[in-house]
PLY file of the C-alpha trace (Angstrom):
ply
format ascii 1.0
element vertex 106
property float x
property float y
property float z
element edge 105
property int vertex1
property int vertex2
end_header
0.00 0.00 0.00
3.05 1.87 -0.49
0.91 3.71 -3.26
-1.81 5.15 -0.85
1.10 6.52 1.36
2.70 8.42 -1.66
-0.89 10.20 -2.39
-1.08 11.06 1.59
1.84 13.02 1.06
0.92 14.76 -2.00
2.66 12.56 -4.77
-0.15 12.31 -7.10
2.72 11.38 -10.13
-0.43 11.81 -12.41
-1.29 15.54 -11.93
2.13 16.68 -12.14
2.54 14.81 -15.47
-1.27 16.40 -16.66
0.34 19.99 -15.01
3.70 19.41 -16.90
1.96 19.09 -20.04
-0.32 22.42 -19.83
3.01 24.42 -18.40
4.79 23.47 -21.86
1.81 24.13 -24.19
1.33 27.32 -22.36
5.58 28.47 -22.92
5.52 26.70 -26.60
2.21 29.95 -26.57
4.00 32.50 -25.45
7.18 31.62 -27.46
4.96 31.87 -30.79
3.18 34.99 -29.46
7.04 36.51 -30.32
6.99 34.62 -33.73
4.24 36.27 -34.67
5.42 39.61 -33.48
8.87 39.20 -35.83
7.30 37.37 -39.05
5.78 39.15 -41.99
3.87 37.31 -44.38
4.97 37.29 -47.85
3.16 39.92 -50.27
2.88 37.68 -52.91
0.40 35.32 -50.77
-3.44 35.77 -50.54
-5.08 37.37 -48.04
-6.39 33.45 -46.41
-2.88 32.55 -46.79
-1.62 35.22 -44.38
-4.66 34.03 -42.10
-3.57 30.35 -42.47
0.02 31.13 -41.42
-0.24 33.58 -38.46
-2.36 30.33 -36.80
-0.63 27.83 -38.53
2.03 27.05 -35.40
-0.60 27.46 -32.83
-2.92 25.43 -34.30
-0.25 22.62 -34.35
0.77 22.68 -31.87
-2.88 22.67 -29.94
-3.62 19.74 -32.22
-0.27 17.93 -30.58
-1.10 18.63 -27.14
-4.88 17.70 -27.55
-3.58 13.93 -29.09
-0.48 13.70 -26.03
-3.41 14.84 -23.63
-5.52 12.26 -24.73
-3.22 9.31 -25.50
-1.83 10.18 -21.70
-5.77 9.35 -20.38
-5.49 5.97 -22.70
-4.15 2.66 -21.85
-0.60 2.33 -23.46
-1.18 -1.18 -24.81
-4.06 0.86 -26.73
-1.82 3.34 -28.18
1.07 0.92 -29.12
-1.95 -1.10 -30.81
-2.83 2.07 -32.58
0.89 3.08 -33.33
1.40 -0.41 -34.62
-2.00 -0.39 -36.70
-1.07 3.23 -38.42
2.59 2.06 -39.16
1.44 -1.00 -41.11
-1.07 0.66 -42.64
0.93 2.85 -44.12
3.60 0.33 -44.85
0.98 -1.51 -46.99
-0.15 1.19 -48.54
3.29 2.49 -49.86
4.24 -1.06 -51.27
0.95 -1.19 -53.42
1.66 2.41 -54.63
4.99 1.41 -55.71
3.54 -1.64 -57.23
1.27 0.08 -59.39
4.07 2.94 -60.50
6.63 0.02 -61.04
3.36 -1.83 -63.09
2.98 1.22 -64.87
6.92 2.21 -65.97
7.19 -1.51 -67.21
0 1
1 2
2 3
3 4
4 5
5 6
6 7
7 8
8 9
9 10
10 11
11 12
12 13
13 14
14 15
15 16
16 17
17 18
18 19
19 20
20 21
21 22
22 23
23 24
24 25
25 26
26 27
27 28
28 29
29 30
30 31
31 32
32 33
33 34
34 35
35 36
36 37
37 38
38 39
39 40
40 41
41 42
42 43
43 44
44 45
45 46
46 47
47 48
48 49
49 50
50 51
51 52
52 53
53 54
54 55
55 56
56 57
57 58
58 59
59 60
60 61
61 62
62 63
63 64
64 65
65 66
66 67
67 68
68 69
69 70
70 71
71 72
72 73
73 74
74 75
75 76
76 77
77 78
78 79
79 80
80 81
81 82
82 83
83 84
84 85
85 86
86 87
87 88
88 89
89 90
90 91
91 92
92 93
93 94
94 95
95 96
96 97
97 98
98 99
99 100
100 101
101 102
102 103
103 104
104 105
């Protein structure tokens, strides 16, 4: 019961990790709040173009930190079964693409 001692005394491992995570995503913020500040969009570039790439970073990097958030609240034979499933899908997918162009050049 070693584990119900450690929360008595505050050591809720769990938290800090959940804590951790919304410290960096709010630093990785601030640090592309100056970005912004020093980078000028190209004039050649539309006017959605300039609105796509002033969000561009933050939106990534929200998407990143929604996925870690939720993959940390998942089991992690789950998300090795989900790794695993997206890596050989993939795999597969690039062999029978270079089938086809290999099909196609002969």
């Amino acid at each position: 019961m070693k584990r119900d001692g450690d929360r008595e005394k505050g050591h809720d491992h769990r938290l800090v990790d959940e804590n951790m995570i919304v410290l960096k995503m709010r630093i990785q913020e601030l640090r592309m709040r100056d970005q912004e500040n020093q980078a000028a969009p190209s004039n050649g570039w539309m006017e959605w173009e300039n609105e796509l790439c002033k969000n561009y970073d933050s939106d990534v990097y929200e998407a990143i930190g929604f996925l870690q958030i939720l993959l940390m609240n998942t089991r992690p034979i789950l998300v090795m079964g989900v790794v695993a499933l997206i890596m050989c899908s993939t795999s597969t997918s690039l062999v029978i693409v270079l089938f086809y162009l290999l099909g196609i050049v002969m």
